[in-house]
C-alpha positions in Angstrom: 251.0 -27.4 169.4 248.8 -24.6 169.6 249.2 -20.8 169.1 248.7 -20.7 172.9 251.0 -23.1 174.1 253.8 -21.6 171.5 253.3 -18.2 173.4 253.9 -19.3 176.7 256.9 -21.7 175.5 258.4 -18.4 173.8 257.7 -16.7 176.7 259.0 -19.0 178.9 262.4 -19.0 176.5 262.2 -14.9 176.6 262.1 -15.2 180.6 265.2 -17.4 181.3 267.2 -15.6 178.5 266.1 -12.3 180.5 267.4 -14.0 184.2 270.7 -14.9 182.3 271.9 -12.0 181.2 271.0 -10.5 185.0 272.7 -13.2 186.5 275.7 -12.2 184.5 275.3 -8.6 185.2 275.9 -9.6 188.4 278.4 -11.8 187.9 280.7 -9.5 185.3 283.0 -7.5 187.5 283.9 -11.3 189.8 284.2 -13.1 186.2 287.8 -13.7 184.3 287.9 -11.6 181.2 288.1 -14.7 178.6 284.7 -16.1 180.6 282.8 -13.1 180.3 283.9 -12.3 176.9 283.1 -16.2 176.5 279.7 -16.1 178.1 278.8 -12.7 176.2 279.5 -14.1 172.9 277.6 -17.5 173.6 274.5 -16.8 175.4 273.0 -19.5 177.0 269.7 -20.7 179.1 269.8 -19.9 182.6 270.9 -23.2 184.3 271.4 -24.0 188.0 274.5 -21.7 188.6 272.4 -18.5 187.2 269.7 -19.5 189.1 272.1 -19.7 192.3 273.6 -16.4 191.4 269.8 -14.6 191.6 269.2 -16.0 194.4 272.4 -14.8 195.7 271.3 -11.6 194.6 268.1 -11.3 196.3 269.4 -12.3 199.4 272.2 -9.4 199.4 269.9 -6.8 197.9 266.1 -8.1 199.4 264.9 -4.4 200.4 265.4 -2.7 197.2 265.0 -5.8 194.8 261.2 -6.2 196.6 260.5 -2.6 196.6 261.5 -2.5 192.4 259.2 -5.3 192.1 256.6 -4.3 193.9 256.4 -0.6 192.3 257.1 -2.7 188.9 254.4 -5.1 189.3 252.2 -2.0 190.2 252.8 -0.4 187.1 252.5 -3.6 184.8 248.9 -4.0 186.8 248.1 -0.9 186.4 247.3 -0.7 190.1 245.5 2.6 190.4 248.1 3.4 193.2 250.6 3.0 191.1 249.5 4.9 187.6 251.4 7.8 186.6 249.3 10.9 186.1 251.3 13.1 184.3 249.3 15.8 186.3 250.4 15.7 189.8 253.4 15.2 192.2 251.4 12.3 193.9 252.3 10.2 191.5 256.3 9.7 193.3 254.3 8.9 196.6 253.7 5.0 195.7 257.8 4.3 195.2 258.6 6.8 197.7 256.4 5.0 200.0 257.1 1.2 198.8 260.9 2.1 198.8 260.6 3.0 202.3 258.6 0.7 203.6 261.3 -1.8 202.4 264.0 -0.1 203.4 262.4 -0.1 207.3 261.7 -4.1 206.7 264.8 -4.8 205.6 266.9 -3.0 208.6 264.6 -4.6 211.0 264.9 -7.9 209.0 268.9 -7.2 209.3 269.8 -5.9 206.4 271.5 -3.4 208.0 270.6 0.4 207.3 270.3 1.9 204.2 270.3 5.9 204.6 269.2 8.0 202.0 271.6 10.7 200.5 270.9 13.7 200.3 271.3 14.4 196.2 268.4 17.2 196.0 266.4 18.8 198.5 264.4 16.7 199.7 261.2 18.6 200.1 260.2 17.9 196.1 258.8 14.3 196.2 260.9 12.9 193.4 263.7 14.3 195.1 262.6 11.7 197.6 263.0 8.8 195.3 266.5 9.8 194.0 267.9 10.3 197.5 266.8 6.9 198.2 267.7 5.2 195.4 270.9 7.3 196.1 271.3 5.7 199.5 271.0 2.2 198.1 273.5 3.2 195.3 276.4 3.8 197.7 275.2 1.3 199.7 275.4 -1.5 197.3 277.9 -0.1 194.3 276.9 0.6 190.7 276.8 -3.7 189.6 275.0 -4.4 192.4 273.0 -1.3 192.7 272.0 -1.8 188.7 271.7 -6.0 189.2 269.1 -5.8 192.1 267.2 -2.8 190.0 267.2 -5.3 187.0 265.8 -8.1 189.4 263.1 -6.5 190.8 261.8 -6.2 187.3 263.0 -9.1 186.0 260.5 -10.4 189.4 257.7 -8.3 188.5 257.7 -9.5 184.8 258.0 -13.2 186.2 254.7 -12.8 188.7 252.9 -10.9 185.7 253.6 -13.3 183.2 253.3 -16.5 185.4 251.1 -16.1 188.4 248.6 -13.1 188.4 246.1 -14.0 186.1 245.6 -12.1 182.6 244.6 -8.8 182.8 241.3 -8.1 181.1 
């Protein structure tokens, strides 16, 4: 086997441990204490009922888990859109904008409608971000809220790794 092919098969091994432990995120508050202490103290590969329980997942939480990935992706890419300059506010505009582009989506999809809360005042652009963020928060609840946030990037790291090409 070569050096290359051991990369991508301890990638690939890094990437299904990764969608386990989401999965069970998700999972923890439904699961009986002696399961999740069992399931936390042997760690397995993500098999067909993790794989269910994503996909479960994304289907509750599409807008937000999209809009994580997508702003995630970005900033693996290093899409110039999505690089922080530590010099400027514009830098919030990209998940402000992603976040509420899915957030429209999704309520015209069906999702029903996700309003942000008003946490800061909302003139200051990462105030933006939080108050949506906060929106999806009470929307969702704190495992949910945390499990989708963890999916998106669990997504983005997935496309980056396995379908966009290397970056050179």
């Amino acid at each position: 086997m070569t050096d290359e092919e051991c990369k991508d098969e301890e990638q690939d091994e890094r990437l299904l441990k990764a969608g386990w432990w989401i999965a069970l995120l998700y999972s923890a508050p439904t699961l009986p204490i002696p399961i999740l202490v069992g399931k936390l103290t042997h760690p397995e590969k993500m098999g067909v009922s993790e794989v269910l329980t994503l996909v479960d997942l994304f289907l509750l939480t599409a807008p937000l888990t999209v809009g994580v990935a997508v702003i995630a992706l970005g900033h693996i890419r290093e899409w110039s859109f999505f690089v922080w300059d530590s010099s400027s506010l514009a830098r919030w505009s990209a998940p402000v904008i992603v976040l509420s582009v899915t957030t429209l989506l999704g309520a015209w999809l069906g999702y029903g409608e996700v309003k942000p809360v008003t946490v800061w005042d909302s003139t200051f652009p990462p105030a933006r971000l939080v108050n949506i963020l906060a929106g999806y928060l009470v929307a969702y609840g704190p495992f949910t809220f945390l499990s989708s946030v963890a999916l998106g990037g669990y997504i983005a790291w997935v496309i980056n790794a396995k379908i966009l090409p290397a970056k050179q």
